[in-house]
N, C-alpha and C positions, 0 to 999 in steps of 0.2 A: 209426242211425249217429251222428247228435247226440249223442246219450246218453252210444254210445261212447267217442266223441271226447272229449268232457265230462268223463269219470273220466280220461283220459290227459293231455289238453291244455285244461284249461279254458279258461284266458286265451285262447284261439283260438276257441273254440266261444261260440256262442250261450248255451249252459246254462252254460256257464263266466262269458259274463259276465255272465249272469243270479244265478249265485251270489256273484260279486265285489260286483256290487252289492250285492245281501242283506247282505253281511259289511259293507260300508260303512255302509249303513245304520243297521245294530247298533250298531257304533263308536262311531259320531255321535251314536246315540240314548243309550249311556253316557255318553258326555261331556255331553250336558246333562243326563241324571240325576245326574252328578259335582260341579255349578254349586250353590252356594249363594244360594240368594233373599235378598232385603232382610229381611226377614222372621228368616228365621234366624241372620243377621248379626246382627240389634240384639238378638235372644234371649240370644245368645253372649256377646255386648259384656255385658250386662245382667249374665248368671251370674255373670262375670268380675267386673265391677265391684262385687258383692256379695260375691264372694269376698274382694277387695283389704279391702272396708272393714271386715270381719271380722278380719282378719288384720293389717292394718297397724296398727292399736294395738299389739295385742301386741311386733310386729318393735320397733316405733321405744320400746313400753319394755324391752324387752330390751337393744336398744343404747342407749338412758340408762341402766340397772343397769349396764351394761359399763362404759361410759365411766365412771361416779361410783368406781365400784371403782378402777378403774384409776389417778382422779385420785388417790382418798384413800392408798392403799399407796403412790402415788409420794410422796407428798409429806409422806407419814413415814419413809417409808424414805431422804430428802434431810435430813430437818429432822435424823435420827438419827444418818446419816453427817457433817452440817455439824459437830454435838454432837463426836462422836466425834474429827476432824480437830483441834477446836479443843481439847479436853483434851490431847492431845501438848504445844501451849505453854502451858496454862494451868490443868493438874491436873484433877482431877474437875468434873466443871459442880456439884455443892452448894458448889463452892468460889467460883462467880461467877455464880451466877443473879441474876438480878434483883430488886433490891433495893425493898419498899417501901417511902412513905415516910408525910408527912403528906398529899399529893396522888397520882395518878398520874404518875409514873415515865416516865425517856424511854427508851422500847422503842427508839425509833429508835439510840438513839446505846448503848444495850447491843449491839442487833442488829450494825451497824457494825463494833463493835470485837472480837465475838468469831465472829460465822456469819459475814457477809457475805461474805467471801473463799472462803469455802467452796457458795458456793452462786449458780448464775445464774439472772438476774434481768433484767425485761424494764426495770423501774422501780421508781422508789420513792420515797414522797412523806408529805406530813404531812398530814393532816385532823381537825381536831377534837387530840383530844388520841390519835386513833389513827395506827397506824404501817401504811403499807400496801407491799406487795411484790406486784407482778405476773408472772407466769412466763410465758415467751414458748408454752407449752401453754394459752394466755388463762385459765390459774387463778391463783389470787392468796391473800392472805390481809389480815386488817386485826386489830392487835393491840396490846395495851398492858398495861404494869403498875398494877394495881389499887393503893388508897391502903388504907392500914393498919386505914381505917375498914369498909371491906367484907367483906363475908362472906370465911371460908376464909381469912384474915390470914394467918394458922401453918402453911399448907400451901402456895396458888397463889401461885408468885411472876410471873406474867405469863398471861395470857388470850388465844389466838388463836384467829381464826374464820377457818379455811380456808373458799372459795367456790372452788366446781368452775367458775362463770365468772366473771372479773374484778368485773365487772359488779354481782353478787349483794352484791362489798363495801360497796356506796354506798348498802345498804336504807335509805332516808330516815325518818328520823323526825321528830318535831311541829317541830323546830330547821332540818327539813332536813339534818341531818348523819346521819353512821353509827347506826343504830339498832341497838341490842342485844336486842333486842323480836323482831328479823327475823333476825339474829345466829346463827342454828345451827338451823337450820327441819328438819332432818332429811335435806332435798329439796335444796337448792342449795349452802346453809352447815352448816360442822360446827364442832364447840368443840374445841379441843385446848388443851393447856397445859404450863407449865415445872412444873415442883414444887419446892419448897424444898430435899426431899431429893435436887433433883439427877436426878428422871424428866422426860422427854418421855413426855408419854399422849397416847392418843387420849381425848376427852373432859377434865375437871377434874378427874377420881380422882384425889388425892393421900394420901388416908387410906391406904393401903397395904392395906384391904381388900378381899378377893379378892367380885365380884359373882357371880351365876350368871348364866346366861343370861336368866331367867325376868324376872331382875328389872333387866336391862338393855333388857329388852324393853319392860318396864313403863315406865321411864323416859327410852325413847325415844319412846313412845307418846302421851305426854301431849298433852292438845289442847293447851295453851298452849303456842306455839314456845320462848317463851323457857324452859321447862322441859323443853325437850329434848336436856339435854346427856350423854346417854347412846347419842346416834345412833351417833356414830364407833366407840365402843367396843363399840356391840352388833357393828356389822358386822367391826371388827378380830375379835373374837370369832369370828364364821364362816368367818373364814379371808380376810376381804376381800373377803368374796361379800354381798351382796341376796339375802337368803332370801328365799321367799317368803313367810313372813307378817312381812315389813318394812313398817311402815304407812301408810309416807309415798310409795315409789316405786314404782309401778305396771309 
């Protein structure tokens, strides 16, 4: 009769709450089979943590390749516009580049009187006989006209070292002042320049020679930083991308 009972009214009967329990029991016995031990905890953590340190090199150079792109096309495509604005008053830029002399030349007071209006600025200030401009995106540049005596006379009429952070402008040298040694490293700083003819380039190209790639590569590559003023132009060159066999940003 139990039995009975049991397949109709469990919850009532003896064998009903004989199997209520059972089921409880079970329940209870999954949810601690459900519990993770200390043990498997720290296992977890551990994969984890091997996973992160694998991986986050790559992530954080991926976003420096991002961000260095990003500085470098901005701040040609500013210097290019500044150009641009300023020929409406004052005719073609071969018509008022900077001028070299027997010394280095006051970028600052060229700068002033034909970009600066054209262009915002966090600050700007004299060091050495370089001219520096910081952008409130904390990148900057530091720059000056070369004297008549220097390489390139008949083509570069002013020298600027973009730095993707302010910072990179002040590389010290043996004097303590701006060093041009640290000046265009591929990695922090890059070389741009005015030309005689009247071009803004990325790099000091002014010959009017067309490079390949092969050999912009080459002369980005160079161990000696200050032989690497081919950086900016390789990477304009890819469209303002960090390829990957770029050899300096990881």
């Amino acid at each position: 009769m139990c039995a009975i009972i049991g397949l109709n009214i469990q919850s009532l009967s003896p064998c009903g709450r004989g199997k209520s329990s059972s089921r409880f029991t079970f329940h209870t016995s999954l949810k601690k089979r459900a519990a993770f031990t200390l043990a498997e905890v720290l296992i977890t953590l551990g994969i984890i943590g091997i996973v992160a340190a694998m991986t986050m090199p790559a992530l954080i150079g991926s976003y420096r390749r991002s961000v260095t792109e990003t500085k470098l096309q901005k701040f040609y495509s500013v210097m290019n516009q500044a150009i641009k604005l300023a020929e409406v008053d004052n005719g073609e830029l071969s018509m008022w580049v900077p001028q070299r002399g027997d010394d280095s030349g006051d970028f600052g007071e060229w700068y002033n009187t034909y970009l600066d209006k054209n262009i915002k600025f966090l600050s700007k200030n004299y060091y050495s006989h370089y001219y520096h401009v910081a952008f409130a995106d904390g990148s900057g540049f530091a720059a000056y006209i070369p004297s008549t005596s220097l390489p390139n006379a008949d083509s570069v009429s002013a020298y600027i070292f973009y730095c993707t952070d302010y910072k990179y402008c002040f590389m010290p040298g043996s004097n303590g002042n701006f060093s041009e040694e640290d000046s265009y490293d591929g990695v922090h700083t890059f070389l741009f320049g005015i030309c005689k003819n009247g071009k803004f380039t990325a790099s000091a190209i002014c010959s009017g020679n067309i490079y390949s790639r092969e050999e912009l590569l080459s002369g980005c590559s160079n161990t000696d930083p200050h032989s690497r003023h081919m950086c900016a132009a390789l990477i304009q060159h890819d469209g303002w991308k960090i390829s990957k066999d770029y050899p300096w940003i990881k």
